[in-house]
C-alpha positions in Angstrom: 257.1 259.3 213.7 257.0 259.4 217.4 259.2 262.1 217.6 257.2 264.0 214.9 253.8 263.5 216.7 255.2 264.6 220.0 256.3 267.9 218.4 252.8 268.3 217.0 251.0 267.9 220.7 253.6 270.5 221.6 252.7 273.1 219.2 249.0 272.6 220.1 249.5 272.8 223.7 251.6 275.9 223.4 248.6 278.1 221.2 246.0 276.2 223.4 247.7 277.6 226.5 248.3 280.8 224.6 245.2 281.8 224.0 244.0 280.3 227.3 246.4 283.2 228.8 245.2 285.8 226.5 241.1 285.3 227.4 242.2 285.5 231.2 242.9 289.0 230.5 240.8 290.2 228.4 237.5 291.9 229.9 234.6 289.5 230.6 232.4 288.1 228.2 228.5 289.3 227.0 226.5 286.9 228.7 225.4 284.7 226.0 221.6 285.5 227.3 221.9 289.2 226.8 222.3 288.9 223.3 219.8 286.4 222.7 217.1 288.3 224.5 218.1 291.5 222.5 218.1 289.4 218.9 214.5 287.9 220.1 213.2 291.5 221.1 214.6 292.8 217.7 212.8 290.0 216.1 209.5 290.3 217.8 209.5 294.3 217.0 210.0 293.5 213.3 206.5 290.8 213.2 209.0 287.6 212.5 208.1 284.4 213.5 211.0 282.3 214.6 210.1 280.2 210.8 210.4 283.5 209.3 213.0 284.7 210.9 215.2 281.4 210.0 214.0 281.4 206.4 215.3 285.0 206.3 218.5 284.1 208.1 219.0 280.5 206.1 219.7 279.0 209.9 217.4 276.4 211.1 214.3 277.5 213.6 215.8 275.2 216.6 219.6 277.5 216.2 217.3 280.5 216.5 215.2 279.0 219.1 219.2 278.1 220.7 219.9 281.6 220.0 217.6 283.4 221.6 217.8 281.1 224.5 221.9 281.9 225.3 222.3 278.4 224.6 224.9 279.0 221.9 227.3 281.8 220.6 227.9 281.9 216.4 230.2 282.3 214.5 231.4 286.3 214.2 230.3 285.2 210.7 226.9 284.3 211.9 226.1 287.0 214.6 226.6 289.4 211.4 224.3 288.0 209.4 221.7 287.6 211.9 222.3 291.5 212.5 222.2 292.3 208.6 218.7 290.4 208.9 217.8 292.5 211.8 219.0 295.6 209.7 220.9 296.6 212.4 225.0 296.5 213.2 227.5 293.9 215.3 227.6 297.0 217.8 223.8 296.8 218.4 224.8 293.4 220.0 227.3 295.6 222.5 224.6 298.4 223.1 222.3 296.1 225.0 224.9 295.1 227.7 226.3 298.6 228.1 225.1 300.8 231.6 225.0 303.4 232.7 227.1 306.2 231.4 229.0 306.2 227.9 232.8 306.5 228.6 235.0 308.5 226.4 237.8 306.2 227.0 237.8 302.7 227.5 239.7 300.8 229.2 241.2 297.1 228.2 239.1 295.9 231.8 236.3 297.7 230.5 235.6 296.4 227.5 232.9 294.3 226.1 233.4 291.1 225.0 231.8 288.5 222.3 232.9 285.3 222.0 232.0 282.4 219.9 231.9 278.5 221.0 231.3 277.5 217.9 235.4 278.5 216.9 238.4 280.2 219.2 236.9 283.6 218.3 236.2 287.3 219.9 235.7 290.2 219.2 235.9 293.2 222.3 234.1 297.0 221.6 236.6 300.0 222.2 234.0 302.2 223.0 230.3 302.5 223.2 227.7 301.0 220.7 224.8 302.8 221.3 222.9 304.7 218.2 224.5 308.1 217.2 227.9 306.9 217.3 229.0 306.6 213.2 232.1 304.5 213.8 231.9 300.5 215.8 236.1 300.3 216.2 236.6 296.6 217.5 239.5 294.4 217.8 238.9 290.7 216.7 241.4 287.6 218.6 241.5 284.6 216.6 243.0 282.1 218.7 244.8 279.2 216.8 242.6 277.7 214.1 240.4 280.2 214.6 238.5 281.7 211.7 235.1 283.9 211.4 233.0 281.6 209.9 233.2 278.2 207.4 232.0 280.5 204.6 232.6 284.5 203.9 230.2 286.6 204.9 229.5 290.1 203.7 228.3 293.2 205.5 226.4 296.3 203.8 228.8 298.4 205.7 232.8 299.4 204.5 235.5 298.1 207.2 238.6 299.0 207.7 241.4 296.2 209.3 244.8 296.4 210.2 246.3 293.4 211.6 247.8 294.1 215.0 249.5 290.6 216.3 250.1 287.3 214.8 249.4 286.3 211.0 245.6 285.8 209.3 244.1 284.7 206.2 241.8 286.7 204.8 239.6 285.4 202.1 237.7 287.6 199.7 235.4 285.9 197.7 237.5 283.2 196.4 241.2 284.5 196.1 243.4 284.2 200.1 245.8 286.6 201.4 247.7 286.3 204.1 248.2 289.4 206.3 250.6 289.8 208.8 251.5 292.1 211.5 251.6 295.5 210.4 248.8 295.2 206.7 245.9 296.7 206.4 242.9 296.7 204.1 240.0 298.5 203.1 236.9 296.5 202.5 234.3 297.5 200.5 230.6 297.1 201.8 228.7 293.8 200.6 231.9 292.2 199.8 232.1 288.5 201.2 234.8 287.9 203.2 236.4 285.4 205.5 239.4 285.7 208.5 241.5 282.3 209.7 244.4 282.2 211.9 245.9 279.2 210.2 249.0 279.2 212.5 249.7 278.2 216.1 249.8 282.0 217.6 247.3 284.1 218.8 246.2 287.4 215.6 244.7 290.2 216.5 242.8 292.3 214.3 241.8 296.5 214.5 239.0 296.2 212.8 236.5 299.7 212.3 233.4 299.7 210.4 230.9 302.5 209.6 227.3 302.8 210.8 
C-alpha cells in the first residue's frame, strides 16, 4: 500500500510540475481586473443591475460583485456564459487588454492569456480580438484534472477543435469521448459541451470559433 501511495504522489508531482513548467512559458496572464472592469462596463451599458445581471447569468450577485472586482477568474465555462449574457464573444474579453497596433502575426511571447483559479485552465488568443475580425482562433491548456467547467456549457457560435498535445474528454450533452492527439471535431452552435484532461499530462486544444 505504501508503495502504491508513493507512486500516486509521484504521478501528481510530475503533472503538477508539468504544467508548472508549461505556464512559465507561456505569455503573461490578463490581469484579472481588466476583465472585470470590461464585464462591469459591458454590464452598466446594457441597464443591468448586478441582481439582474446574476438572475440573467444564474451566478450569485456577490461572484458578480467578485467578478467585476478581479477578485476571481471562472471557469472557461463560466467566462462564456457570462459573455453569451453580455451578447458578446470570449474574444471581447482579449480585446480590452490589447494596445496599440493589431499584429498580423503573433508571437507565443505575445500572446494573451486567460486563466482560471477556479481549475488548471487557460486559454491564449493567436491573434487580435477586436470587432471586425470573423474568426477568435485560441488554444486551450488543460493542466492535469483540468476541465472547462463542472457542467457543459453551450455557445451560440460553431467551433472547431483539434486536439494538439495530451488526451481530453470531451463531453457533449451526456455521451464522453475521448480525444487524443491528432482528432478533431466540429461543434455545432448551442450545443452543450464540456472538456477534462482526466490524465496526468498537460492537453492542448486548437480551438476556432466564428463571430
Amino acid at each position: 500500500m505504501a508503495a502504491v501511495l508513493a507512486l500516486v504522489v509521484t504521478l501528481f508531482l510530475a503533472g503538477a510540475r508539468e504544467t508548472s513548467e508549461l505556464i512559465e512559458t507561456m505569455s503573461a496572464p490578463v490581469d484579472p481586473h481588466v476583465i472585470g472592469e470590461h464585464i462591469r462596463r459591458l454590464r452598466s451599458d446594457r441597464g443591468l443591475s448586478v441582481r439582474a445581471f446574476a438572475a440573467q447569468t444564474g451566478f450569485s450577485a456577490s461572484f458578480i460583485s467578485q467578478l467585476e472586482n478581479g477578485q476571481v477568474a471562472p471557469s472557461l465555462g463560466s467566462l462564456h456564459k457570462i459573455a453569451e449574457a453580455l451578447g458578446v464573444t470570449l474574444g471581447e474579453f482579449f480585446a480590452a487588454a490589447e494596445r496599440g497596433d493589431e499584429p498580423l502575426i503573433v508571437r507565443p511571447e505575445d500572446r494573451h492569456r486567460l486563466d482560471s483559479t477556479w481549475s488548471d485552465a487557460h486559454i491564449e488568443a493567436l491573434g487580435a480580438m477586436r470587432p471586425g475580425h470573423r474568426l477568435e482562433p485560441m488554444i486551450a491548456i488543460f493542466g492535469p484534472g483540468g476541465k472547462s467547467g463542472n457542467h457543459p456549457h453551450a455557445q451560440s457560435r460553431d467551433e472547431f477543435a483539434f486536439v494538439l498535445k495530451g488526451e481530453v474528454t470531451l463531453t457533449l450533452a451526456d455521451e464522453e469521448n475521448v480525444m487524443r492527439a491528432g482528432d478533431a471535431v466540429t461543434l455545432p452552435a448551442n450545443a452543450p459541451r464540456r472538456w477534462e484532461n482526466r490524465t496526468r499530462e498537460v492537453a492542448e486544444i486548437l480551438m476556432i470559433s466564428s463571430r
